[in-house]
C-alpha positions as CSV (number, residue, x, y, z in Angstrom):
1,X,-31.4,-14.7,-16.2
2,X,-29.4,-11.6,-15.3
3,X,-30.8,-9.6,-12.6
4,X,-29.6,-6.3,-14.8
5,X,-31.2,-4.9,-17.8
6,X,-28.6,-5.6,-20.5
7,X,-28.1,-4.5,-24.2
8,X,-28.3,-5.6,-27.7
9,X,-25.2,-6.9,-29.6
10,X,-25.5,-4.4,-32.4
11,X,-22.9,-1.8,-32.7
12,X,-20.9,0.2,-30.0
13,X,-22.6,1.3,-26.7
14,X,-23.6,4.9,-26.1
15,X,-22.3,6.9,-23.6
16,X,-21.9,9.9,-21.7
17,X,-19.0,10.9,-19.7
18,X,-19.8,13.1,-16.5
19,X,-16.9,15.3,-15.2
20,X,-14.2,17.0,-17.5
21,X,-12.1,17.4,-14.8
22,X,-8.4,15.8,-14.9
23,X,-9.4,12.1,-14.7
24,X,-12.3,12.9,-16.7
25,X,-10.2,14.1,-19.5
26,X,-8.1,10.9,-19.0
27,X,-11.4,9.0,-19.4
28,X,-12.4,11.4,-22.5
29,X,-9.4,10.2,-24.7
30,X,-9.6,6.8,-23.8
31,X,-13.3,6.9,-24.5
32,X,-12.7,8.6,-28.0
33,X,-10.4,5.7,-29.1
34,X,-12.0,2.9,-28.0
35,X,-14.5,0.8,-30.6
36,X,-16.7,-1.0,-27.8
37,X,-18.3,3.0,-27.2
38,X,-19.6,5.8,-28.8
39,X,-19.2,9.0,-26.8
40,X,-22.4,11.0,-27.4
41,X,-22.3,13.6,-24.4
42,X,-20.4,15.2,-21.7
43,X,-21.4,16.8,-18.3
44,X,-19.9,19.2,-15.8
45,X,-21.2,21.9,-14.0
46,X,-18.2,24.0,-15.4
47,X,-19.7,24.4,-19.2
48,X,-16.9,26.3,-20.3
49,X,-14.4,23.2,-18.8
50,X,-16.7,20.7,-20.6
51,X,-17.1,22.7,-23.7
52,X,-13.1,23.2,-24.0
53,X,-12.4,19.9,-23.6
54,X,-14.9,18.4,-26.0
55,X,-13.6,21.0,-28.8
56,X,-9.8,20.4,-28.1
57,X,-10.8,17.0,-29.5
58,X,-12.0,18.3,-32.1
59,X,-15.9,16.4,-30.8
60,X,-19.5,17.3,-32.1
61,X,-20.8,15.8,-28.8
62,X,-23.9,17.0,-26.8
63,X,-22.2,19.5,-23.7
64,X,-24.6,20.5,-20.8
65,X,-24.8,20.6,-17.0
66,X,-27.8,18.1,-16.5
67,X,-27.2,14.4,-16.8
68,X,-30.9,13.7,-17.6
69,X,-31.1,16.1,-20.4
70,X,-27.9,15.6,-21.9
71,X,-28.6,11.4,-22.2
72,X,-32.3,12.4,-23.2
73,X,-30.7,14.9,-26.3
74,X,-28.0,12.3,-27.2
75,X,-29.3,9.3,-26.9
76,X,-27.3,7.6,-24.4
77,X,-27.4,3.8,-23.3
78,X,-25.1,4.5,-20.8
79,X,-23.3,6.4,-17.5
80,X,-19.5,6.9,-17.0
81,X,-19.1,9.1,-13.7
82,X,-15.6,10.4,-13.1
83,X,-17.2,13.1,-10.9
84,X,-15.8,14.0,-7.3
85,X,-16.1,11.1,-4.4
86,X,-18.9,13.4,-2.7
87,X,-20.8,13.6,-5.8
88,X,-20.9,10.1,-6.6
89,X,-24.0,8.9,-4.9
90,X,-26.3,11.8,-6.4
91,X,-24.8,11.2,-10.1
92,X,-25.2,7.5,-9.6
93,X,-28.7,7.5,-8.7
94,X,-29.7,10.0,-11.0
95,X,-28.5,7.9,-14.1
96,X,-29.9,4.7,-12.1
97,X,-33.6,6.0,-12.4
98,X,-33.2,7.7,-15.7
99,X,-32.6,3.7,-17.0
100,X,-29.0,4.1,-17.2
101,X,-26.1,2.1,-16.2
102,X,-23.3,3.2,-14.5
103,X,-19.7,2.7,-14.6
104,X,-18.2,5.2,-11.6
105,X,-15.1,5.9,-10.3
106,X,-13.5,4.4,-7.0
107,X,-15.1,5.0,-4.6
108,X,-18.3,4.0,-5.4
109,X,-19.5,6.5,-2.8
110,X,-17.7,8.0,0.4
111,X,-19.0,6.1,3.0
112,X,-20.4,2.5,3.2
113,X,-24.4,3.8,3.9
114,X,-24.1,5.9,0.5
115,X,-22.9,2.5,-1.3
116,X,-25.7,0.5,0.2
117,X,-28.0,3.1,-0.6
118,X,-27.3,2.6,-4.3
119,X,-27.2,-0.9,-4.1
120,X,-30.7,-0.6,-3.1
121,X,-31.3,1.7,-5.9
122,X,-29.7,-0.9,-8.5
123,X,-32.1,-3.2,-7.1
124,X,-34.8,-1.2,-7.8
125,X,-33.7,0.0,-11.0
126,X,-33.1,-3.0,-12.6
127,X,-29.7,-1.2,-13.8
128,X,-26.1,-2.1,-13.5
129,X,-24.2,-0.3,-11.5
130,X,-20.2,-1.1,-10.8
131,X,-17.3,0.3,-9.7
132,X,-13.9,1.2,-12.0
133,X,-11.5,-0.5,-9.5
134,X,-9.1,0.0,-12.3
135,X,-5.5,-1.7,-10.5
136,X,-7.5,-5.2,-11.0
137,X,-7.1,-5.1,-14.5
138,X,-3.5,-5.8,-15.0
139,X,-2.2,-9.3,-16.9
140,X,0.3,-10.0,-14.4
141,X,-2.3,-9.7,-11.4
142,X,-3.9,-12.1,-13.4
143,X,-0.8,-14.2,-13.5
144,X,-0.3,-13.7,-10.2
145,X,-4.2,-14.8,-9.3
146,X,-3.6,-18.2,-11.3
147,X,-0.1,-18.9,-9.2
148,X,-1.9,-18.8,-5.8
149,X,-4.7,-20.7,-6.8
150,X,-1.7,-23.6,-7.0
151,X,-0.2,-22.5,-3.3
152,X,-3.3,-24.5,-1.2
153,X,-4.2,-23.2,1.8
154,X,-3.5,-19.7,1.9
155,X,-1.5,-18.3,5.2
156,X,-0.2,-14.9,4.9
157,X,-0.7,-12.2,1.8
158,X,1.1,-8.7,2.5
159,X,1.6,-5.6,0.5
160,X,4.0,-3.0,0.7
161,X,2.8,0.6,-0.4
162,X,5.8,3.5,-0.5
163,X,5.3,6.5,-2.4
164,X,6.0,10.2,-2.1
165,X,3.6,12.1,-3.7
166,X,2.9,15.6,-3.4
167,X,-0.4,15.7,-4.9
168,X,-1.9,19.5,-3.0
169,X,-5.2,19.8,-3.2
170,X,-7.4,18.2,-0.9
171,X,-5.5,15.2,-0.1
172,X,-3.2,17.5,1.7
173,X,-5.5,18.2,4.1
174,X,-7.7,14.8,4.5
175,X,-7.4,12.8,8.1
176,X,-6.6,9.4,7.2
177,X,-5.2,10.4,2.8
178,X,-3.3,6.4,2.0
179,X,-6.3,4.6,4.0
180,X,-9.2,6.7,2.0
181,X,-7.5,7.4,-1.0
182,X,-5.5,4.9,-2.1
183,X,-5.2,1.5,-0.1
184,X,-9.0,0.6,-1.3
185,X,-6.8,-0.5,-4.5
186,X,-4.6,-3.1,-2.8
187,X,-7.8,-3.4,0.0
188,X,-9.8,-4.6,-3.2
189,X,-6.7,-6.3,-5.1
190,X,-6.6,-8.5,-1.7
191,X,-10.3,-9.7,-2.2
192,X,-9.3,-10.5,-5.5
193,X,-6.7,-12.6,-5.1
194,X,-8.3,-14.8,-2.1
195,X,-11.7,-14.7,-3.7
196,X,-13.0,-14.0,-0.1
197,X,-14.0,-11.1,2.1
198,X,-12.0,-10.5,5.7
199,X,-14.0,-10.9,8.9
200,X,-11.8,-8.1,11.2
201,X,-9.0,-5.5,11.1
202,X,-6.8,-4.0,13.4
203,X,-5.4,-0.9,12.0
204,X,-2.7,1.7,13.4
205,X,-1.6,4.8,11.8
206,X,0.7,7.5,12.1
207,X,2.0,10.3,10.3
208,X,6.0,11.2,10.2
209,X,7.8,14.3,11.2
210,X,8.2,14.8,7.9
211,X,5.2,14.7,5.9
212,X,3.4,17.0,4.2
213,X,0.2,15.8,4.9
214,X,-2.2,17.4,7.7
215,X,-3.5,14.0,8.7
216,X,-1.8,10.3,8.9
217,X,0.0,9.0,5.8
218,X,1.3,6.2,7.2
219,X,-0.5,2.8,7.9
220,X,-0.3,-0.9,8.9
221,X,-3.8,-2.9,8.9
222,X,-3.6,-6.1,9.7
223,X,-7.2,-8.4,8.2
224,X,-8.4,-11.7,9.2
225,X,-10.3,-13.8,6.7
226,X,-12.9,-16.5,7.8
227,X,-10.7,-19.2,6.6
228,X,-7.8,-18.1,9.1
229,X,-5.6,-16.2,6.1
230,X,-4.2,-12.9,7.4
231,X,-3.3,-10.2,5.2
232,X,-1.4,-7.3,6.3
233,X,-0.8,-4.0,4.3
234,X,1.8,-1.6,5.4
235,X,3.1,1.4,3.7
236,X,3.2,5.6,3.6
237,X,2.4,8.3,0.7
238,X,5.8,10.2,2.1
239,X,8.7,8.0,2.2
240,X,10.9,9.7,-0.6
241,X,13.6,6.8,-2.0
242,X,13.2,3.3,-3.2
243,X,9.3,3.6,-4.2
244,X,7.4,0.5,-4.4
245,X,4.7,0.3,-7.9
246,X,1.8,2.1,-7.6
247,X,0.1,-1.3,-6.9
248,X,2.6,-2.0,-4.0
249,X,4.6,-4.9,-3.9
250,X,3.0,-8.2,-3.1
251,X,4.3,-12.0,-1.2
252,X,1.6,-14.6,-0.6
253,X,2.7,-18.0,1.6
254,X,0.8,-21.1,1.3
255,X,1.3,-24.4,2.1
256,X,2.3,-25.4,-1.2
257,X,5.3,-22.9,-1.5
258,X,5.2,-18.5,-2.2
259,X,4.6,-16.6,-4.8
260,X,5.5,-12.9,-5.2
261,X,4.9,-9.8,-7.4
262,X,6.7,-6.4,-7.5
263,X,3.5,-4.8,-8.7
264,X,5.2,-4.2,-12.2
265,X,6.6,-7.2,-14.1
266,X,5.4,-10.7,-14.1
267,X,4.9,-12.7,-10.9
268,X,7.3,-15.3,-9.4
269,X,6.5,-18.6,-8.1
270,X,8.1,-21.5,-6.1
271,X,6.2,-24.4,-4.6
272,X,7.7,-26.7,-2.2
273,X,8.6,-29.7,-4.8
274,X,10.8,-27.2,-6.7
275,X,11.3,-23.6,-8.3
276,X,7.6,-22.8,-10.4
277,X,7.4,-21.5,-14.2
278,X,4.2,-19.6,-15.1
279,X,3.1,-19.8,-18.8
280,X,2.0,-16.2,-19.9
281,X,-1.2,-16.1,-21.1
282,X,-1.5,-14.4,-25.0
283,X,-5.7,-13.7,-24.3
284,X,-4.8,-12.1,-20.5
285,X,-1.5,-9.8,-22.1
286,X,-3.9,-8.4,-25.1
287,X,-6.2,-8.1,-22.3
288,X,-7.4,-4.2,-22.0
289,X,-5.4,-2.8,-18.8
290,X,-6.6,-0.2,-16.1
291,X,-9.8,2.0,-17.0
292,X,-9.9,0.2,-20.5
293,X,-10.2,-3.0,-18.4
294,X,-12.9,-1.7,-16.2
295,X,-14.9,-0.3,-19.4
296,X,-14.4,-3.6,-21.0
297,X,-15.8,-5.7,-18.4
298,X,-18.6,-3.5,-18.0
299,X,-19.5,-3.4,-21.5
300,X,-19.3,-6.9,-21.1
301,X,-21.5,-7.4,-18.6
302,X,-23.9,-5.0,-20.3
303,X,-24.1,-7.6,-23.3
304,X,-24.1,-11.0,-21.5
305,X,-25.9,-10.0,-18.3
306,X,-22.7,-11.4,-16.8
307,X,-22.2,-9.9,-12.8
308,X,-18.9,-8.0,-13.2
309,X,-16.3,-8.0,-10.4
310,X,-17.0,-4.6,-9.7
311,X,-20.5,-4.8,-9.1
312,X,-21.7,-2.5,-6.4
313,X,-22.9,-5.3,-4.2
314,X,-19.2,-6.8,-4.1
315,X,-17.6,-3.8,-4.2
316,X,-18.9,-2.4,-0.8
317,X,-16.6,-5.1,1.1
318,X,-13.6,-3.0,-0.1
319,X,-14.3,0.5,1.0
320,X,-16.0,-0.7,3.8
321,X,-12.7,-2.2,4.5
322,X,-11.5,1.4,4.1
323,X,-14.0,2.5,6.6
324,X,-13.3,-0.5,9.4
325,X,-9.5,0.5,8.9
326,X,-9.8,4.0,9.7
327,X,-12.5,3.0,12.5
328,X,-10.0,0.6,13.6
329,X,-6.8,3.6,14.0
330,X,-9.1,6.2,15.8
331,X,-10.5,3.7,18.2
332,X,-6.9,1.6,19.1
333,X,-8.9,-1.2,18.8
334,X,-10.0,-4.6,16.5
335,X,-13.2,-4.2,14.5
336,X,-15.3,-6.7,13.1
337,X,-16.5,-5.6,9.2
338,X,-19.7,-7.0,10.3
339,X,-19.9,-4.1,12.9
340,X,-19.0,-2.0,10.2
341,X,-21.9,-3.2,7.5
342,X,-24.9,-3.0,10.2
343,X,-24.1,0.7,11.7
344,X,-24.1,1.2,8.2
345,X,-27.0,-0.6,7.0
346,X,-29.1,1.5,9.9
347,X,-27.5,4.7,8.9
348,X,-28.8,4.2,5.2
349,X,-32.1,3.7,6.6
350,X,-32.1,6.5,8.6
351,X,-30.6,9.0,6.4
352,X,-32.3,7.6,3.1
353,X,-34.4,10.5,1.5
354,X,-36.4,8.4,-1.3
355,X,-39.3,6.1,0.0
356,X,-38.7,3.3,-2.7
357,X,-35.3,3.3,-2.0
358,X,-35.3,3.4,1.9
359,X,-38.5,0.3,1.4
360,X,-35.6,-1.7,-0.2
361,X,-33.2,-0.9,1.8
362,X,-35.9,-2.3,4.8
363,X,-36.9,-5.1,2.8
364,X,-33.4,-6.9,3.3
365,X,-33.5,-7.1,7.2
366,X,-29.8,-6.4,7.3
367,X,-26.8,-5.5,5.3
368,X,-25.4,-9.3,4.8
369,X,-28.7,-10.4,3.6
370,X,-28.5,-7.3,1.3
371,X,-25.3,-8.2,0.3
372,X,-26.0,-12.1,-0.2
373,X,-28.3,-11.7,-2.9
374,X,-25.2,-10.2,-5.2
């Protein structure tokens, strides 16, 4: 029995898209021409932004500045929030206790107490809620997942992240911009792969003479997982010349032989008895790729009552990887994830404003009994 109100089978799903921003226009034309949906609404505080967006697609869609009303007028069955990081948690739980589900942007919320607080508020809800960690959804990752399920015993994964954007805006002038914004990808990619979640990290960042950036772009966390597997991410958002993908570049040693990915093409394999072929898979390369793959899962999971991989529950592991990365660089020091969940887990409480949600939130004792009942 699915622990997530789930949908019938008839006909596509109805949704609304909150934020007609940049990404939420991306999301807007992917919406439009995909079968599994029926985009019925669209929210931003900016009417005129929503409204000109909606028309230069020529949609007869319900436009407003209230989630709850604009679902309630077009019938919705469902959330999409591309909304800003620090609006996250209020759209979320607002669509939660309307009896909506929600498919939202990375990050789920900014910090690690917002997330459990909505984890809380699924449980309470009875309504899916799960993260568009959109750089899983690639057929070569999945290539890549199959090869290092052959390797045994898993020693080292690393990734190498080298980019030079210059983006402006706000992740100009954020402390820690690769960690928070963009290694939660490979952070979450990591998980993934190993089907695991790391015990401790030991993070150190720094920021070049000749970045652009006000606070550190350049980092090297190192995680330990239970089972003694160490994965280490390196890389910088302002080393101009020979860029890596936008996934990074990816090794993994086992004891059965490597197996690598450039983050683009298809994997490569060899195993100790002899170079390794990989047989491409024809369902995993017509397999919907980056938000498409998010929405299809989630529509998925909306119609089986499957858990998808980017449920909220499992998804908190990867930012608050994020968060016991950045803890890790400002304090010089190792740090236990666990540490990272609890302070968290008593923050929530703390800080919760809703009674229901903070009794949940009390109900579990502590974060990894919160987490355990994913």
């Amino acid at each position: 029995m699915s622990r997530f109100a789930t949908l019938g089978a008839d006909g596509p799903v109805r949704v609304v898209l909150v934020g007609a921003g940049n990404m939420g226009r991306h999301w807007l034309d992917m919406l439009v021409a995909d079968p599994q949906v029926e985009l019925v609404g669209l929210v931003d505080l900016d009417l005129e932004l929503a409204r000109q967006a909606a028309a230069d697609r020529g949609l007869s869609i319900v436009v407003g500045d209230s989630l709850t009303a604009v679902a309630a007028d077009s019938g919705a069955q469902a959330v999409i929030d591309v909304t800003v990081p620090p609006a996250h948690h209020a759209v979320n739980s607002e669509a939660l206790r309307a009896g909506l589900p929600v498919l939202c942007e990375k990050p789920i919320a900014p910090t690690v107490a917002e997330a459990l607080s909505l984890v809380a508020t699924e449980e309470l809800t009875g309504q899916l809620l799960m993260t568009s960690q959109s750089r899983r959804y690639y057929a070569a990752l999945a290539e890549f997942k199959a090869a290092i399920a052959a390797l045994g015993d898993i020693g080292i994964v690393t990734t190498e992240f080298f980019k030079a954007p210059h983006f402006g805006g706000f992740r100009d002038e954020m402390e820690h911009p690769l960690l928070v914004d963009m290694a939660i990808h490979a952070f979450d990619v990591a998980r993934y792969l190993l089907g695991a979640d790391p015990v401790s990290v030991d993070c150190r960042t720094f920021n070049p003479s000749w970045s652009w950036y006000r606070g550190d772009a350049a980092a090297t966390a190192i995680f330990e997982f239970d089972s003694g597997t160490r994965y280490t991410f390196t890389g910088s958002w302002c080393s101009p010349g020979l860029e890596t993908s936008w996934n990074g570049r990816w090794r993994v040693s086992g004891a059965a032989g490597s197996a690598s990915w450039d983050g683009d093409g298809r994997p490569v394999v060899e195993y100790l008895d002899g170079p390794g072929g990989l047989e491409a898979s024809p369902h995993a390369a017509a397999a919907p790729s980056e938000i498409a793959g998010a929405l299809s899962e989630f529509i998925g999971a909306l119609r089986t009552g499957h858990t998808p991989s980017g449920d909220v529950h499992s998804n908190v592991f990867s930012l608050a990887m994020v968060e016991a990365a950045v803890r890790s660089a400002e304090s010089v020091s190792t740090v236990a994830l666990d540490t990272v969940l609890e302070d968290a887990y008593r923050t929530a409480i703390a800080s919760e404003q809703r009674e229901d949600v903070r009794a949940v939130l009390e109900s579990w004792g502590s974060a990894a009994a919160g987490l355990a009942a994913r």
